[in-house]
C-alpha positions in Angstrom: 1.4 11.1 -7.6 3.3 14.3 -8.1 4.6 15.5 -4.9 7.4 17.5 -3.2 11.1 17.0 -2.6 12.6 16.4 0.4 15.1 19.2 0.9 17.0 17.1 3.6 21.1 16.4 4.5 23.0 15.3 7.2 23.7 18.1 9.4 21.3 20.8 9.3 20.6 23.0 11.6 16.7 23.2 11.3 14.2 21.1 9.3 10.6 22.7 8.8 8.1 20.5 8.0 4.9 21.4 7.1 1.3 19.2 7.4 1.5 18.6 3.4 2.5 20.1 0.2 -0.6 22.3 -1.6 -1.8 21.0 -5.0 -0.1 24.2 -6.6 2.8 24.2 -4.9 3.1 20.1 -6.1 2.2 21.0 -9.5 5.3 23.9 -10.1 7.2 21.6 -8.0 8.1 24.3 -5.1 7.6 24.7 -1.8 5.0 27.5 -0.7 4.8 28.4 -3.9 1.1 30.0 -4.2 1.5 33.7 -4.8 -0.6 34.7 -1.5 1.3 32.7 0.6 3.6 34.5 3.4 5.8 32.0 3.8 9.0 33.3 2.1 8.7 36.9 3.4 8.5 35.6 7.0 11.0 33.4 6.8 13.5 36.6 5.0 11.9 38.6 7.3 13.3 36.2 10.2 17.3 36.3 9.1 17.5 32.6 9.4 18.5 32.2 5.3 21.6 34.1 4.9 19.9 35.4 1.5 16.7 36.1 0.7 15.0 32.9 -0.8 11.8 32.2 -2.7 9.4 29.6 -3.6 11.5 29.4 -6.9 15.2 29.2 -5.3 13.3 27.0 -2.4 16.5 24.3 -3.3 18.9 26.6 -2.1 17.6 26.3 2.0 20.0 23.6 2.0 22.8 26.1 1.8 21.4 27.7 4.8 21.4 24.5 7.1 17.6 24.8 6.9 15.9 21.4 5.3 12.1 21.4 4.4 9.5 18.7 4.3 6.2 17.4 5.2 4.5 14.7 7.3 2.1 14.0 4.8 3.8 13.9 1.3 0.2 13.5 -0.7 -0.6 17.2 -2.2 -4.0 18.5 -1.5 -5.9 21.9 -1.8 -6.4 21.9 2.1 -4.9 20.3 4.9 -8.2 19.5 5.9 -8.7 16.6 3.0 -6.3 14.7 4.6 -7.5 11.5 6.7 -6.2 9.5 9.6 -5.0 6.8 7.3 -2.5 9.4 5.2 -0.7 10.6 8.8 -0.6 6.7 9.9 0.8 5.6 6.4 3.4 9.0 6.0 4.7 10.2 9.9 6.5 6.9 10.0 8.6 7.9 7.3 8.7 11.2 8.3 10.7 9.8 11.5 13.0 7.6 9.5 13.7 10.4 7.5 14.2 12.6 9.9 16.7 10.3 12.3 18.5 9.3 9.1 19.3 12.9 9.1 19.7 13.9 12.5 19.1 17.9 12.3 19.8 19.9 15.1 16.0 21.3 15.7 12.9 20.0 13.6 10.2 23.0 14.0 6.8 21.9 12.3 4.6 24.2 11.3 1.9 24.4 13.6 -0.2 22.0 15.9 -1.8 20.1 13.3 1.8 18.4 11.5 3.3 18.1 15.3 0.0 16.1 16.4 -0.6 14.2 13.8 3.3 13.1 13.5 3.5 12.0 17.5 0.1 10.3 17.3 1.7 8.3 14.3 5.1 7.9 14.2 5.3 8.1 17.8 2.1 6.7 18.9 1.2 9.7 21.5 -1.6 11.4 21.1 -1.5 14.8 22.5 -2.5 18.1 21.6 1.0 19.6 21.7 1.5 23.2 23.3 3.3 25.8 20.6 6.8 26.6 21.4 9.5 24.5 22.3 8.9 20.9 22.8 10.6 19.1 25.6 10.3 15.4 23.6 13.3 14.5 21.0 13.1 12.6 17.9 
C-alpha cells in the first residue's frame, strides 16, 4: 500500500493531522496535493510557514516546526470509505507516534480525525467541540 510520510520530529511546534491521505495525493506522494484543494493557500495565507509552501515542497513544514500526518494512513478517494476497523487498527499508532514526538500543539483537521482518534486510541467516544481541546495527549 502506497501511502503518505510522516513529516514528524522531536520538537515541533504544531502537528496537523488529517483523517487520511487522498488516493491522489498518495499516488504523487504529497500531502494535499489535488489541484482544487485549499489547503496550501490557507495555511500561507495563515503566516504559520515562514515561506510559502506547496503540496510539492510539503517536506519542508519541518523547517517551520509544523509536522503533518494522518490518523488513518490507508489512502482513499473519501474519507467516507473508511470503516471503524481502519481508525481502531491506525489511531493507536497515531498516539505512539505522536508521544514519541511530543509536539507542542497537535491540531487535527476537523471533527471527524479528532473523534475517531479519542474513540480509538483513547477509548472516549465523544463528539468533540471545534477549538481548543482541554484533554492532552
Amino acid at each position: 500500500m502506497k501511502t503518505l510520510p510522516d513529516y514528524l520530529a522531536p520538537g515541533l511546534d504544531i502537528v496537523l493531522v488529517g483523517i487520511n491521505p487522498g488516493t491522489y495525493s498518495a499516488e504523487v506522494g504529497h500531502y494535499f496535493a489535488t489541484p482544487t484543494n485549499r489547503f496550501w493557500a490557507a495555511m500561507n495565507e495563515s503566516g504559520l510557514p515562514g515561506e510559502p509552501l506547496s503540496a510539492e515542497t510539503d517536506h519542508k513544514v519541518l523547517e517551520q516546526g509544523v509536522g503533518l500526518t494522518d490518523v488513518v494512513k490507508l489512502p482513499s478517494n473519501s474519507a467516507s470509505k473508511l470503516r471503524a476497523a481502519d481508525f481502531r487498527r491506525w489511531a493507536p499508532e497515531l498516539r505512539d507516534r505522536l508521544e514519541r514526538h511530543a509536539p507542542l500543539i497537535v491540531c487535527f483537521h476537523g471533527v471527524t480525525a479528532c473523534r475517531g482518534y479519542l474513540k480509538y486510541a483513547d477509548g472516549v467516544d465523544i463528539r468533540p467541540d471545534l477549538g481548543r481541546q482541554h484533554r492532552t495527549i
